[in-house]
Residue, then its C-alpha position, 0 to 999 in steps of 0.5 A: x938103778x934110775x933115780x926119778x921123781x915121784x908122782x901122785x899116779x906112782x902111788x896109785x891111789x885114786x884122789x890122793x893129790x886132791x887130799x894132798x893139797x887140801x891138807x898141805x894149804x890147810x897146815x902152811x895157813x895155820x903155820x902148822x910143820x907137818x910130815x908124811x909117815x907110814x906106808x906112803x912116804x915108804x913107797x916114796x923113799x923107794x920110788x925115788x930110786x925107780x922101786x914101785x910100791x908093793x901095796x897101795x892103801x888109802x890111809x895117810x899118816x900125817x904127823x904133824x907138830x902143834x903146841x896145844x890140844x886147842x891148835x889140835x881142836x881148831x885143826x880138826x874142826x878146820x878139816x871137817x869144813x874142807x869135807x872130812x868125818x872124824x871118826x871115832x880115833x880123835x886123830x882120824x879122819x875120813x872124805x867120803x867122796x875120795x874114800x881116803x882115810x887121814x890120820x892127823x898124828x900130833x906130837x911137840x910140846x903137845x905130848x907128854x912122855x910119848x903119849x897124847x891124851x884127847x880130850x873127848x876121846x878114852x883112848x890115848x894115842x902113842x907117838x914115841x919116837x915121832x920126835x927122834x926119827x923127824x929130827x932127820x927128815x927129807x924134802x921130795x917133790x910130790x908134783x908142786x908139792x914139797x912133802x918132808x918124810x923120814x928115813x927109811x930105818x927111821x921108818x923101822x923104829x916108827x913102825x916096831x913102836x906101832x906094831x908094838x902097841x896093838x901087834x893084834x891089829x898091825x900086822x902091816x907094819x911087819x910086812x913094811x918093815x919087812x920091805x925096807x929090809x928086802x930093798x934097802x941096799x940095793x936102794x943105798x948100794x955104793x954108800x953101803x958098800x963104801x961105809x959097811x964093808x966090814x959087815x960082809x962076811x969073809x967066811x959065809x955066802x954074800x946074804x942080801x937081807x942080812x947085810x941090809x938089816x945089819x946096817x938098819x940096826x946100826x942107822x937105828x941107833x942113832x935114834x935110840x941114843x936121842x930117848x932112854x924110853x925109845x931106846x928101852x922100848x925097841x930092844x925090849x921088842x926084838x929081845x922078846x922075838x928073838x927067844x926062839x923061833x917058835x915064840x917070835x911073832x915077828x918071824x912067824x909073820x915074816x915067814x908066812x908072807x914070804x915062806x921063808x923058815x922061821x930059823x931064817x928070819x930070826x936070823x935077819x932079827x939077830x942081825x938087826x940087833x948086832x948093828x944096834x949094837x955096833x952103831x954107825x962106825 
């Protein structure tokens, strides 16, 4: 597989390097460290290695570190000047002549206990995880830009967390969830193959997306073991969607997207708990 650098046009979305160097001048003169998460610094991860993204969307997560509501206030209020509404989300923003949503997604010393109370705002925003997973981010060149993203099953536990906290709303976190899995190994193929051998097999048929989720789950305790809190949430997760078939809202969506059965799916959930278990060897 080629490994290439990405660029704005990969991506596909119109403007998306105008946003990208407003946002990126704005946090370097505020000395604010910030990273790229959610679908885009997926799509990025994969194009490294040539895979194109299967879904363009034109909301930007950024997560950005900051000590204070105050630095918080004075950002948002520096962002509206460069053109951007806040939206009814504190942390949302929206350009209106580039139809691109941002999310400014705050964590550090900001937060307490995983969650970040506005305050103008009824609604608290959850971070948890943010801390653990961009402990372990990587540089990519994005034109003259250098964006720092997670790994991709850093990018798992990120979305399991959203996707937990309002699963009625964010059902395109399974589906990127879902994606890593599809591609991981063969976007990590030797690595895999020279450090998890021992998850293959010897009396079945070679699966793809079940050796690729084993090996996810066990690159994904390594964060659960930096935070009891995370660590409870994410089983809690897959412990509730892996009961049975019929009571797993994570296979059902699975299922529906790629008309798989829903036995099969589980099946991929299960693996992906037994390498939490297991751990890197």
């Amino acid at each position: 597989m080629s490994t290439s650098n990405p660029s704005y046009k990969d991506l596909a979305i119109p403007h998306l390097k105008e946003v990208f160097e407003i946002i990126d001048t704005l946090l370097k003169e505020k000395n604010i460290p910030y990273y790229l998460i959610g679908a885009n610094a997926i799509s990025l991860e994969m194009l490294k290695k040539g895979i194109k993204p299967a879904r363009a969307t034109k909301d930007i997560d950024f997560a950005i570190m900051v000590s204070t509501m105050d630095e918080y206030e004075g950002l948002s209020a520096a962002i509206q000047e460069k053109g951007f509404e806040k939206l009814d989300a504190a942390w949302r923003f929206y350009h209106k002549k580039f139809d691109i949503l941002i999310d400014l997604l705050p964590f550090g010393e900001i937060e307490e206990r995983g969650t970040i109370g506005f305050n103008d705002r009824t609604t608290d925003l959850h971070v948890l995880g943010f801390k653990e997973v961009l402990e372990d981010t990587s540089e990519i060149n994005l034109g003259e830009i250098k964006v720092r993203v997670p790994p991709l099953p850093g990018m798992i536990v990120l979305k399991l967390v959203a996707w937990s906290d309002r699963p009625e709303v964010r059902h395109n976190d399974l589906y990127d969830i879902l994606r890593i899995i599809e591609h991981y190994n063969d976007l990590e193929f030797e690595k895999n193959m020279e450090q998890h051998f021992d998850a293959i097999p010897e009396n079945e048929e070679f699966d793809n997306f079940k050796f690729s989720s084993r090996i996810l789950g066990r690159k994904v305790r390594l964060y659960l073991d930096r935070s009891a809190e995370l660590n409870e949430r994410i089983r809690s997760v897959l412990d509730e969607n892996t009961v049975t078939p019929e009571q797993s809202n994570i296979a059902r969506n699975w299922a529906r997207e790629k008309d798989w059965d829903l036995e099969y799916c589980v099946m991929l959930l299960n693996e992906f708990k037994t390498g939490i278990e297991e751990g890197e060897k």
